[in-house]
Structures are given as structure tokens and as C-alpha cells.
MARRO-504493 format. One record per residue (C-alpha): residue in three letters; x, y, z. Coordinates in Angstrom, 2 decimals. Each point is the difference from the previous one (the first is absolute). Layout:
REM MARRO-504493
   type         x         y         z
    ALA         X         Y         Z
...
REM end
This chain:
REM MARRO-504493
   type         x         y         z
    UNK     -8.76    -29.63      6.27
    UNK     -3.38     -0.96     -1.58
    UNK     -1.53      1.98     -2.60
    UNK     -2.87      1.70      1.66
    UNK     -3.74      0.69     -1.89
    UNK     -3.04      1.23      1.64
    UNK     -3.50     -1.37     -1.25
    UNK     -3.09      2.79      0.22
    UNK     -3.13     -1.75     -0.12
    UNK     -3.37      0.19      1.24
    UNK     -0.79     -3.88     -0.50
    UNK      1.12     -1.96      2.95
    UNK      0.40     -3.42     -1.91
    UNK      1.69      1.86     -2.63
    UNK      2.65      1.18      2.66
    UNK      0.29     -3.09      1.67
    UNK      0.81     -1.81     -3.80
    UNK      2.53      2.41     -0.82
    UNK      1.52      0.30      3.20
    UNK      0.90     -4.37      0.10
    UNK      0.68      0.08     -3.73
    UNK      2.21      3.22     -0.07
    UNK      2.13     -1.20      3.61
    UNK      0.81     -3.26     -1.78
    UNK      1.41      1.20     -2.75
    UNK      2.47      1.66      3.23
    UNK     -1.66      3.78     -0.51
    UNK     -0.56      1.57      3.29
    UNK     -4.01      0.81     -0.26
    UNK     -1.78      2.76      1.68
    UNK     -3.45      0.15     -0.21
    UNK     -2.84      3.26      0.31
    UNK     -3.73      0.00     -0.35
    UNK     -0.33      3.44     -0.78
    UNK      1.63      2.66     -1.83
    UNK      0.52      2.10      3.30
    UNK      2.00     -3.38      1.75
    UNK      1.69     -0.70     -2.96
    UNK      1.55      3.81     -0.02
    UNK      1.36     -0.64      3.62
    UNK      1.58     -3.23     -0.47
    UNK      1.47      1.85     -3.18
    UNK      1.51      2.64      1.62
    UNK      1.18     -1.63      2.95
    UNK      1.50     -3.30     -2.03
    UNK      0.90      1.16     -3.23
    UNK     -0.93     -3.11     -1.99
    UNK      1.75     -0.90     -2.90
    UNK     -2.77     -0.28     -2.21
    UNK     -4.08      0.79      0.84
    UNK     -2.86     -1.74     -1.37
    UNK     -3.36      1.64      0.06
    UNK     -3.70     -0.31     -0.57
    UNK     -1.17      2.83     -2.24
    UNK     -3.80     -0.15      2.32
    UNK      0.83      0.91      3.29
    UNK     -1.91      0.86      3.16
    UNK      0.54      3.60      1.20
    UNK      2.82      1.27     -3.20
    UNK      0.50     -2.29     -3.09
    UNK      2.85     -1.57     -1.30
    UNK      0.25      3.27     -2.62
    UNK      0.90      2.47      3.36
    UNK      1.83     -2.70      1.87
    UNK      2.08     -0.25     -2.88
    UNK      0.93      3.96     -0.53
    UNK      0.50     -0.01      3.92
    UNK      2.56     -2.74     -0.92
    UNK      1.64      1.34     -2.34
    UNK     -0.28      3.53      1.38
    UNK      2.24     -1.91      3.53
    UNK      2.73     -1.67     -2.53
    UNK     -0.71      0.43     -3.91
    UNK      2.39     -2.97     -0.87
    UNK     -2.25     -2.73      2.16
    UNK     -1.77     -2.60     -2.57
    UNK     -3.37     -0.15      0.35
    UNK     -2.31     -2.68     -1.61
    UNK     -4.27      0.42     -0.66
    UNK     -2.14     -2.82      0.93
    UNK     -3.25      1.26     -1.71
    UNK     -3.52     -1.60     -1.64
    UNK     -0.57     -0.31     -3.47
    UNK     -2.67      2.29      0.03
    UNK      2.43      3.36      1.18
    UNK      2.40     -0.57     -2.15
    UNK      0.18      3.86     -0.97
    UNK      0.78      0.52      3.61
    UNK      3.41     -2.96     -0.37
    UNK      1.04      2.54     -2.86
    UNK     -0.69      3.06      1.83
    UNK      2.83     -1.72      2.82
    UNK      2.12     -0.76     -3.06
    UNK      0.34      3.65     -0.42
    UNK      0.74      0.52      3.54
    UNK      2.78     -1.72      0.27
    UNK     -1.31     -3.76      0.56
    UNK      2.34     -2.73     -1.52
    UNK     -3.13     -2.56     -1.30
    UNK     -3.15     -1.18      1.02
    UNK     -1.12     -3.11      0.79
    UNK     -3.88     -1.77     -1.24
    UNK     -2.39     -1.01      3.16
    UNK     -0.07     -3.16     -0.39
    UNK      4.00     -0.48     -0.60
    UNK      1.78     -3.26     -0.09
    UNK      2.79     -0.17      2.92
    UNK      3.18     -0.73     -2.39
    UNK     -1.20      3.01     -2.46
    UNK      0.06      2.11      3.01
    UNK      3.61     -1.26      1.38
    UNK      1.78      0.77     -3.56
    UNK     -1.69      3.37      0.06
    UNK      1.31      0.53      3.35
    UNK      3.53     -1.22     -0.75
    UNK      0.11      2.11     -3.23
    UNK     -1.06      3.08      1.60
    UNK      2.90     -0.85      2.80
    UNK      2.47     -0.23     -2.80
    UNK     -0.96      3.12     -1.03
    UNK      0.26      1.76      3.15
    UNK      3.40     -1.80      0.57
    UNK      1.35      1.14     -3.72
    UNK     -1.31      3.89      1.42
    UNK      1.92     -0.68      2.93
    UNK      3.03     -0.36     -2.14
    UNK     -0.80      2.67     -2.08
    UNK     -0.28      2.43      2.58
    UNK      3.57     -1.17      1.69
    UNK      1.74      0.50     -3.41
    UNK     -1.39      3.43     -0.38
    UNK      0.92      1.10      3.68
    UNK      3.35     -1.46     -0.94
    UNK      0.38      1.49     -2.90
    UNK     -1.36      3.49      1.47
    UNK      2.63     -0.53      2.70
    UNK      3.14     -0.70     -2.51
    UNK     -1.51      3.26     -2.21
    UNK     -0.48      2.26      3.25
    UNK      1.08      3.78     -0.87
    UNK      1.92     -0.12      3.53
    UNK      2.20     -3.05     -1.31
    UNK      1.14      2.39     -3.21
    UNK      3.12      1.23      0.85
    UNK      0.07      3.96      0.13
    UNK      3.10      1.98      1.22
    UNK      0.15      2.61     -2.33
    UNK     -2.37      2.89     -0.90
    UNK     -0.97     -1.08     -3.07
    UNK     -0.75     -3.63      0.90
    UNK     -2.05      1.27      2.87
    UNK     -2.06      2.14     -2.52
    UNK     -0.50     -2.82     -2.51
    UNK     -1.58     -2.60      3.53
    UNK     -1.97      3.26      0.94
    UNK     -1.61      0.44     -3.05
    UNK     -0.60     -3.35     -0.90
    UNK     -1.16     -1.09      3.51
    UNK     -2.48      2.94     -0.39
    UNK     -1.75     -0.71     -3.46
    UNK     -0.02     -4.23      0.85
    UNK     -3.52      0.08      1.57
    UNK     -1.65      2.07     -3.40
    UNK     -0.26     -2.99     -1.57
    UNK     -1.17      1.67     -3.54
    UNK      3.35      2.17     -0.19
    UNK      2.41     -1.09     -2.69
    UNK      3.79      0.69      1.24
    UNK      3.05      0.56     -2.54
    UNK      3.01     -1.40      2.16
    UNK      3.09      1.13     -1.90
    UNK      3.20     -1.37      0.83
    UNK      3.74     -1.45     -1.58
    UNK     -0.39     -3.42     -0.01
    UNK      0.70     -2.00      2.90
    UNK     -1.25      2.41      2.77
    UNK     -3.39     -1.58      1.26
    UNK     -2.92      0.97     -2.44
    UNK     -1.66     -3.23      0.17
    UNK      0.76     -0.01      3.58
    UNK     -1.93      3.47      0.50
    UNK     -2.51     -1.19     -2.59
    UNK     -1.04     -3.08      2.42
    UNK      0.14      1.94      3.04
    UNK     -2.58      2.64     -1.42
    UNK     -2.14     -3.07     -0.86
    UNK     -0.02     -1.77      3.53
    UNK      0.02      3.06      2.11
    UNK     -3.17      0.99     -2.15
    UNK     -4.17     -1.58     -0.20
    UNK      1.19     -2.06     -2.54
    UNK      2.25     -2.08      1.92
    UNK     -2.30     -3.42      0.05
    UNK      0.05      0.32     -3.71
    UNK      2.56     -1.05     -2.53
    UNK      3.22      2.22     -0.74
    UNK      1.38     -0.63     -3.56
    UNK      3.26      0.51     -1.67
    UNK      0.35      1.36     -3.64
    UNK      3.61      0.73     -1.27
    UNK     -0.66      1.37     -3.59
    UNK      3.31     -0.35     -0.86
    UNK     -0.01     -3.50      0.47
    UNK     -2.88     -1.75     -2.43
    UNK      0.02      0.75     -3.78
    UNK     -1.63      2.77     -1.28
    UNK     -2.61     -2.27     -1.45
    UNK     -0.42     -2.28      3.05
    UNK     -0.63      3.13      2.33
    UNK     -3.70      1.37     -1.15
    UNK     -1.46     -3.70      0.62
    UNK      2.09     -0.52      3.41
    UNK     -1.72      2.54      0.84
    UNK     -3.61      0.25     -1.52
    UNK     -0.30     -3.98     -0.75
    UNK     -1.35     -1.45     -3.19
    UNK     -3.12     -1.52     -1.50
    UNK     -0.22     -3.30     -2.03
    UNK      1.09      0.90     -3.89
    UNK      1.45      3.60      1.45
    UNK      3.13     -1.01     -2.30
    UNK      1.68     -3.24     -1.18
    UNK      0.64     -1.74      3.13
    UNK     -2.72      0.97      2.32
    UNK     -1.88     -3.10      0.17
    UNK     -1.29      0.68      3.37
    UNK     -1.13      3.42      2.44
    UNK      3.04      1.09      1.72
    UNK     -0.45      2.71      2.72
    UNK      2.09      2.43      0.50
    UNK      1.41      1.35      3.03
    UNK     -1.84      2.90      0.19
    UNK     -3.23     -2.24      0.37
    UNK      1.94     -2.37      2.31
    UNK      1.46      2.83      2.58
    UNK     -4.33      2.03      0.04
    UNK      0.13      1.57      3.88
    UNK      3.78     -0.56     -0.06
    UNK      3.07      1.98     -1.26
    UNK      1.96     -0.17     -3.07
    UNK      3.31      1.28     -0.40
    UNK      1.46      0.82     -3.65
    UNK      3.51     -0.09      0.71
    UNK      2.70      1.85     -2.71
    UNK     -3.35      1.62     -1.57
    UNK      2.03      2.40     -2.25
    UNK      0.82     -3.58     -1.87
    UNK     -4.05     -0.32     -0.74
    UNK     -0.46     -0.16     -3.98
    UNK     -1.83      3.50     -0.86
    UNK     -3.35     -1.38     -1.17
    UNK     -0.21     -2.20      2.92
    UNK     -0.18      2.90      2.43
    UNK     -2.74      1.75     -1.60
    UNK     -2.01     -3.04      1.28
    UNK      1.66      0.49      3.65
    UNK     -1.08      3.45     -0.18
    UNK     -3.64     -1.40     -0.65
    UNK     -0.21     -2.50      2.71
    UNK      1.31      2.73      2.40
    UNK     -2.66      2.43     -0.71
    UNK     -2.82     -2.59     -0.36
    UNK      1.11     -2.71      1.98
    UNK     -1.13     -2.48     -3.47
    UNK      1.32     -1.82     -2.54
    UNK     -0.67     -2.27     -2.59
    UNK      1.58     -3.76     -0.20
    UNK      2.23      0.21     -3.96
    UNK     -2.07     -1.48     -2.28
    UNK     -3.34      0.61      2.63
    UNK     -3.03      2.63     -0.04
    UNK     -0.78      0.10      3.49
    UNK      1.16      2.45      2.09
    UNK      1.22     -1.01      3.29
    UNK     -0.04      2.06      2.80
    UNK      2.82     -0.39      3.10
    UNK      1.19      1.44      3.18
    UNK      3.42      0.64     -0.19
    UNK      3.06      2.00      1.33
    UNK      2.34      0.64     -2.43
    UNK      3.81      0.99      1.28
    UNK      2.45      0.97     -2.90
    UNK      4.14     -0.36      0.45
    UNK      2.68      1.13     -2.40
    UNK      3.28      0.63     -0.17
    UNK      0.20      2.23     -2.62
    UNK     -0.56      3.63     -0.77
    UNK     -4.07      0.06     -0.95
    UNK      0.40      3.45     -1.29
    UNK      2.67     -0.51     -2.46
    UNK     -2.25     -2.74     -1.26
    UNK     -2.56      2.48     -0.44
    UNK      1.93      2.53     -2.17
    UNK      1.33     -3.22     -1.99
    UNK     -3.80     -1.62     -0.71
    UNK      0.40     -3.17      1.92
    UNK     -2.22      1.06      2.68
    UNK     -3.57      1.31      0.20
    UNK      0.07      2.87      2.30
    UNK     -3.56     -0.21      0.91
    UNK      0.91     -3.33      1.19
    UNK      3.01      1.36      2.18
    UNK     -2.01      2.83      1.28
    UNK     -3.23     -3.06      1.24
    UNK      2.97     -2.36      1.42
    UNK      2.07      3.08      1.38
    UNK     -2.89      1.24      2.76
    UNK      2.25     -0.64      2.96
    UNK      3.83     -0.43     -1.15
    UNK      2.41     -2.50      2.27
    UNK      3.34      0.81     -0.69
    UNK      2.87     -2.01      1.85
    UNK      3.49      1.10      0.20
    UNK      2.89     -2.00     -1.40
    UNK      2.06     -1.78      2.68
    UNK      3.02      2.01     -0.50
    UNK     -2.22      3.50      1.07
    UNK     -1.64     -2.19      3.43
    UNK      3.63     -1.11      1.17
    UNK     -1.61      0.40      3.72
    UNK     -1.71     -3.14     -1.19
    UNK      2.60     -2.01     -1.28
    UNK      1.52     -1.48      3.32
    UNK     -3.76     -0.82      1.73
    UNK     -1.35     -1.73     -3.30
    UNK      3.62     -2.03      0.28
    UNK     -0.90     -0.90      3.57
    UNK     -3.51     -0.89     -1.08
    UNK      0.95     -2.07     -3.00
    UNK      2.74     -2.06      2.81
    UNK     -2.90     -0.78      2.30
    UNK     -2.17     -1.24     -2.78
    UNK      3.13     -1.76     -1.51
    UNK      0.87     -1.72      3.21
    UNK     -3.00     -1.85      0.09
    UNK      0.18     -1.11     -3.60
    UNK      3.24     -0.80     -0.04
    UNK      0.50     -1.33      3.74
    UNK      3.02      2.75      0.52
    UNK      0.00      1.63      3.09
    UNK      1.81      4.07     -0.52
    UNK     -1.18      2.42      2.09
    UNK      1.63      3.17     -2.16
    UNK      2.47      1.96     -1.98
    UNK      3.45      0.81      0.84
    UNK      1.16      4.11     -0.35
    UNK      1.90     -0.73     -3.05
    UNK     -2.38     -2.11     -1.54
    UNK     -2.83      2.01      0.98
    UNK      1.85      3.15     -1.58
    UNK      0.64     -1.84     -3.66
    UNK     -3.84     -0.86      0.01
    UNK     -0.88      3.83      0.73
    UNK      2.20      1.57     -2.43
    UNK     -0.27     -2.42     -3.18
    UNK     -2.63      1.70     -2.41
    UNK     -2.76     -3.16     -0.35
    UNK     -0.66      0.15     -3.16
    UNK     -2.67     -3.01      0.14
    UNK     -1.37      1.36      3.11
    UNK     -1.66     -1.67      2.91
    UNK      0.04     -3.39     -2.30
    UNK      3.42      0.10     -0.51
    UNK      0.56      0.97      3.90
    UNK     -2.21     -3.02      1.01
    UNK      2.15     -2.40     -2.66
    UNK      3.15      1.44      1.26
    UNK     -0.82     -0.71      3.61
    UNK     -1.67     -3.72     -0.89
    UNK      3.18     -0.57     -1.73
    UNK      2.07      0.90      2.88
    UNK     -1.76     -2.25      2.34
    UNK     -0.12     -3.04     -2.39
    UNK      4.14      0.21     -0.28
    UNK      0.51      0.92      3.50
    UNK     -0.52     -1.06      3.56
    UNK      0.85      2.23      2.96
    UNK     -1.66      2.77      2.17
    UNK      1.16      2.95     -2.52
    UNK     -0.24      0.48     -3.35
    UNK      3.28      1.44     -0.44
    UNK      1.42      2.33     -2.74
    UNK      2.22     -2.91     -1.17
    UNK     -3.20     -2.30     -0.41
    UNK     -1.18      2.77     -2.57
    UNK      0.54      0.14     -4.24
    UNK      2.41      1.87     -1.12
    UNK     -2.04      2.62     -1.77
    UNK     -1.32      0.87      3.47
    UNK      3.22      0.27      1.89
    UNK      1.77      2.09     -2.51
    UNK     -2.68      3.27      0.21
    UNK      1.30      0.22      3.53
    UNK      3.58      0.45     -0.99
    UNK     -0.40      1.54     -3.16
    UNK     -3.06      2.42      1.03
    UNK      2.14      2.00      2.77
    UNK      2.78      0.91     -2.98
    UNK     -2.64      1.15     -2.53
    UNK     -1.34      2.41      2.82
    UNK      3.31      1.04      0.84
    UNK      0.58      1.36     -3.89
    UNK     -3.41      1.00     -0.51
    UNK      0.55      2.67      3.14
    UNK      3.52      0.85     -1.53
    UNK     -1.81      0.23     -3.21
    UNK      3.25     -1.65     -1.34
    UNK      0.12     -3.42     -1.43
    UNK      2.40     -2.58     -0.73
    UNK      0.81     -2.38     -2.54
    UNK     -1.23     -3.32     -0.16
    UNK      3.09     -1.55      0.87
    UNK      0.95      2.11      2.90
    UNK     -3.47     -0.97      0.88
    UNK      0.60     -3.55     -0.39
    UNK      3.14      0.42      2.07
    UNK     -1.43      1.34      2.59
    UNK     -2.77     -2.33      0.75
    UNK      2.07     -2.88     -0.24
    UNK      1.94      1.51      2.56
    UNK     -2.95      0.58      1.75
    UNK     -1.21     -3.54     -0.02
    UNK      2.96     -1.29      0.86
    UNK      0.25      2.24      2.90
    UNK     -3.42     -1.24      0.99
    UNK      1.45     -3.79     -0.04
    UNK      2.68      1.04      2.11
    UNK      2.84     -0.87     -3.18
    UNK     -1.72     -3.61     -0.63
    UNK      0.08     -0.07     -3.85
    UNK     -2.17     -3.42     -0.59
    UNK     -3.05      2.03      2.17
    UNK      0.65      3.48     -2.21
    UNK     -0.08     -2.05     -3.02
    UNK     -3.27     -1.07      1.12
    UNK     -1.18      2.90      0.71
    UNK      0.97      1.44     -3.81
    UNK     -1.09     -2.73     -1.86
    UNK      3.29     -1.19     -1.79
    UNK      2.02     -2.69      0.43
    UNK      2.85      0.27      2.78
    UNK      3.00     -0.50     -3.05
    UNK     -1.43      3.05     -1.16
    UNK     -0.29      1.56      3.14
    UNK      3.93     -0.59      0.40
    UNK      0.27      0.91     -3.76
    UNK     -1.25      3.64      0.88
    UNK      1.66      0.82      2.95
    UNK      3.57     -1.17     -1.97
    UNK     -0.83      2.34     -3.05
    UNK     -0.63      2.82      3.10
    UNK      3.14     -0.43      1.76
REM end
């Protein structure tokens, strides 16, 4: 389908010139010789691009412009104007026009304005698709929320997201989704259009970290030969996240504290202060007030960071999650690994729910990828599982069972028993239990000859 642009101009030659010139470069051309036309054809059309005289019969190219852009804000709109209103081509500029163009113009100038401006239009195209998809993947309905707690944490952040100036302090053991709930916040919020950014403080040297974030100027220390900018500069409108902020050296976040209460900051080595728009989101996994009471972090920076508090539960507290984030992480592992399960067998299903997760949703999501890649079938079965999964289902049951006789056994009556267990569970087959244990069938034999 041709790219479409609709020409608003008074001048009849001028119409007729840019309509043969425009359709042979294989543009679709409308034409208008007035503002009020050209306003119709807009709205019933929807050109690609609009060219317009700024001196207009009836309204001017300034009002059929806002009307424009008022009917779809992301149309590109070009000023043909007269030397002498020039303040007028500026005044459009602020409006939202993408250039102007000088009465008298030269064809081929106009033709690479018009393709750059459709360039642009196609690289906001793009943009706008990767945001929607990105807002899509980060949806708060696509979190998955079983248990209480999990349902508070979506609640809460779904409800602070569109106060864009709120700073959030997600707390969380690692692996359970900060950064995920840290994104969604940003796309579900005004911000979304702009740039999210990723800190982790843990990860860059201390003395790497201040001009990561604040940039440099020229001669700010030894190797600063040019301006850097930092990523507080880059993400302005957006939203930056300071992961593991507990690991932030101490004189660092006095500065953070600074550019959250005055949204300004100076380049290292600059004078001028720089002001920004941006949405700061904290994460840690660690205990904020015990690094108060030890002196490695400034409490008047916890207290500006802490204004609405995220906390999200450990997997082993959610364990209503655990089976539909499996089944989510098989359909997204399907596609990338061309596998086609469609679930989780009972026993399988039970060793997933009663293991303890110690690395969380991550380790959950590797656990399941790993399944898939060393596996084909419709069921992940328990058998398909690691070992240190499949023996909290056997060994879990026994603990209980002492813990309500308050009575406890030794560790090699306990080791007894769950090898009896397991090998109950593989119906005798000693290669499979050995599996299961993680030893070597000899020994396996070598065990059960001591016990006889």
C-alpha cells in the first residue's frame, strides 16, 4: 500500500507541481485548497504525512495544524511558509510540526525532507509497538498471584504505578521478581514511552558507580578525556531502578538523597546543575534497618526511598503459586525450545510444591527450562526432576511425622528409612533409587548389605 500525504495549499500551480512530482516518486497525493478541505480529506483519509501552507484562506496552517494533531498527535506534519513569517514556522515547531519548508523550495530538498520525516514516523511506529509489547509482557494481570500476600504486593503496586513521582522500596530474597515488579510499575505508569533503566549496585565497583550514574566531565580524574553521561541524565522522563541498594557505598547515597529531593545533580568534575525527571524504584534483599543501626545506611535516605514499601514473599510462603508459574514457564519453554508438554504429573507436581526454593522463582524457571531441554513428552514427570527436588517429597512427610510426635530419630534411622522410602517409590528398582539419592548403585548395594 502506498504511503499516503496530503498537500494544503492555496496556490493552484503549487498543488498541481507537488501533486506530479510527489505521485512519481509512488506517494499517493491528496490535494486541498483550503484549510477547511484539507481537515476533511484528513479526517476521512488519514494521510500518512500532511504538508501545509502556513497562509491559508478561512484558518491558517497554525489551526489546521492543532486540529491535526488534536485528531491523531503522532501524524507528521510539514510547514510550507514565506521567508518573511518565519516566527510563525517556529511558532508550528512548537506545536508539534516536524520542519518547515522555504517558498521557493527546490523539489529534491523537499522529497528528502519528506522521506526523513517518514522515517521518523516509521521508527515511532516501532517505538510505540515495543512499548505496547513490553506493557503487555509487564501487565499486573500476567503476575502470578495465588496467595494472600502475592495478591497484596500486585494490589499495591498496581495502585501507586500511575503516581509517577512516588519512589517504591520493593524488598524481596533474591530471585522472586523485583525487577519484574520494578518494570511493571514503570509501563503500567505515564512514564511508559520513556526509558526504564537498570542499576545493580552490587555489581560495578565502588568507584565506577558515582560516574555510571552522574557521568563525568573532561579532566574530572585521570582518564576522563571526554563528557560521559550518566544514566540518570540518559533515563530524564523515564525510570531508574537501583537494584541491591543496601550495596550503595555510604557517601554515594547522600547524593541519591539529593537528586531525590531536588530532582538535580551535578556531572563529577562539573558545576552545572542539571535538572531531570525521574522515577526512582529501590530493591534489596537485605535487612535496611540493620544497616541503619550498623552505619552503612543513611536513614533519611531509607525513610525518602521507603514512601510506599513492595514487599514480595519468598516462593516457599506462595506455594499456591508454584505449580501455575511451572505451567507458565512450560508454555513459554515450548516455544523456545520446540517441546510440546501440556503439564505436570501428581507426583511430580507434589515434589515441586513441597521442596523449599531456596533461589525462588529463578531457580523454579531454571528448574523447569532444564526439564524441558533434557526431556520430551507431554508430562514433566517426577523422574524428569533433580534429585534435590524429589527427595523433600519423601523426606518432608517423615520430618512432619516426628515434629507432631515431638520425638526424633537418629540420623541413621533417618537415613534408613528414606532409602526405604525411595525404594518403595521405585517399586524395588535399585539403579532408579540410586538415582534418586545421588550415589552410585555399588553403594546403593553396599548399604542395603551392611543393613541386612
Amino acid at each position: 500500500m502506498a504511503t499516503s500525504i496530503l498537500v494544503i495549499d492555496d496556490e493552484v500551480l503549487t498543488l498541481s507541481n507537488l501533486r506530479r512530482a510527489l505521485t512519481k516518486e509512488g506517494y499517493e497525493v491528496m490535494v486541498a485548497d483550503s484549510g477547511e478541505t484539507g481537515i476533511e480529506i484528513f479526517k476521512k483519509n488519514h494521510p500518512n504525512l500532511v504538508l501545509v501552507d502556513l497562509m491559508l484562506p478561512g484558518i491558517d496552517g497554525i489551526e489546521v495544524l492543532k486540529q491535526i494533531k488534536d485528531l491523531e498527535a503522532n501524524t507528521v506534519v510539514i510547514m510550507i511558509t514565506a521567508y518573511e513569517i518565519i516566527e510563525k514556522a517556529i511558532e508550528a515547531m512548537k506545536l508539534g510540526a516536524y520542519d518547515y519548508m522555504m517558498k521557493p523550495f527546490k523539489i529534491n530538498e523537499l522529497k528528502a525532507g519528506i522521506a526523513r520525516a517518514l522515517e521518523l514516523q516509521s521508527l515511532r511506529v516501532r517505538v510505540s509497538d515495543t512499548i505496547e509489547t513490553e506493557r503487555g509482557k509487564y501487565y499486573f494481570d500476567r503476575i502470578t498471584a495465588r496467595s494472600g500476600l502475592m495478591i497484596d504486593a500486585v494490589r499495591t503496586a498496581r495502585r501507586v504505578a500511575p503516581l509517577d513521582r512516588t519512589t517504591i522500596l520493593i524488598t524481596g530474597e533474591s530471585g522472586v521478581g523485583k525487577g519484574l515488579f520494578a518494570r511493571a510499575v514503570h509501563y503500567n505508569s505515564g512514564r511508559a514511552e520513556a526509558q526504564f533503566t537498570e542499576l545493580n549496585c552490587a555489581a560495578i565497583p565502588d568507584n565506577l558507580l558515582e560516574s555510571e550514574l552522574f557521568g563525568y566531565e573532561p579532566g574530572a580524574f585521570t582518564d576522563a578525556r571526554r563528557r560521559k553521561i550518566g544514566l540518570l541524565e540518559k533515563t530524564d522522563r523515564g525510570t531508574l531502578f537501583l537494584d541491591e541498594i543496601a550495596d550503595m557505598p555510604f557517601p554515594l547515597q547522600a547524593k541519591v538523597l539529593k537528586v531525590l529531593e531536588e530532582q538535580s545533580f551535578s556531572r563529577l568534575g562539573g558545576t552545572n546543575q542539571i535538572t531531570v525527571d525521574v522515577r526512582i524504584i529501590a530493591a534489596t534483599n537485605k535487612d535496611l534497618q540493620k544497616r541503619i543501626e550498623q552505619g552503612d545506611f543513611r536513614e533519611d535516605l531509607f525513610y525518602r526511598l521507603n514512601v510506599v514499601p513492595i514487599a514480595i514473599p519468598p516462593l516457599r510462603e506462595r506455594k499456591e503459586d508454584i505449580i501455575p508459574l511451572a505451567l507458565s514457564f512450560i508454555e513459554e519453554f515450548n516455544v523456545e525450545l520446540h517441546r510440546s508438554f501440556k503439564g505436570i504429573s501428581p507426583d511430580a507436581a507434589h515434589a515441586l510444591t513441597e521442596y523449599d526454593w531456596p533461589g525462588n522463582v529463578r531457580e523454579l524457571r531454571n528448574i523447569i527450562e532444564r526439564t524441558m531441554a533434557l526431556h520430551q513428552g507431554e508430562e514433566i514427570l517426577a523422574e524428569h526432576l533433580s534429585v534435590e527436588i524429589t527427595a523433600s517429597r519423601h523426606i518432608e512427610p517423615i520430618i512432619r511425622e516426628q515434629k507432631k510426635q515431638n520425638e526424633f530419630t537418629s540420623l541413621k534411622e533417618l537415613e534408613d528409612r528414606y532409602i526405604r522410602e525411595v525404594l518403595a517409590y521405585t517399586e524395588g528398582n535399585k539403579s532408579k533409587a540410586a538415582g534418586i539419592l545421588g550415589i552410585h548403585p555399588t553403594s546403593l548395594f553396599r548399604r542395603l548389605k551392611k543393613r541386612k
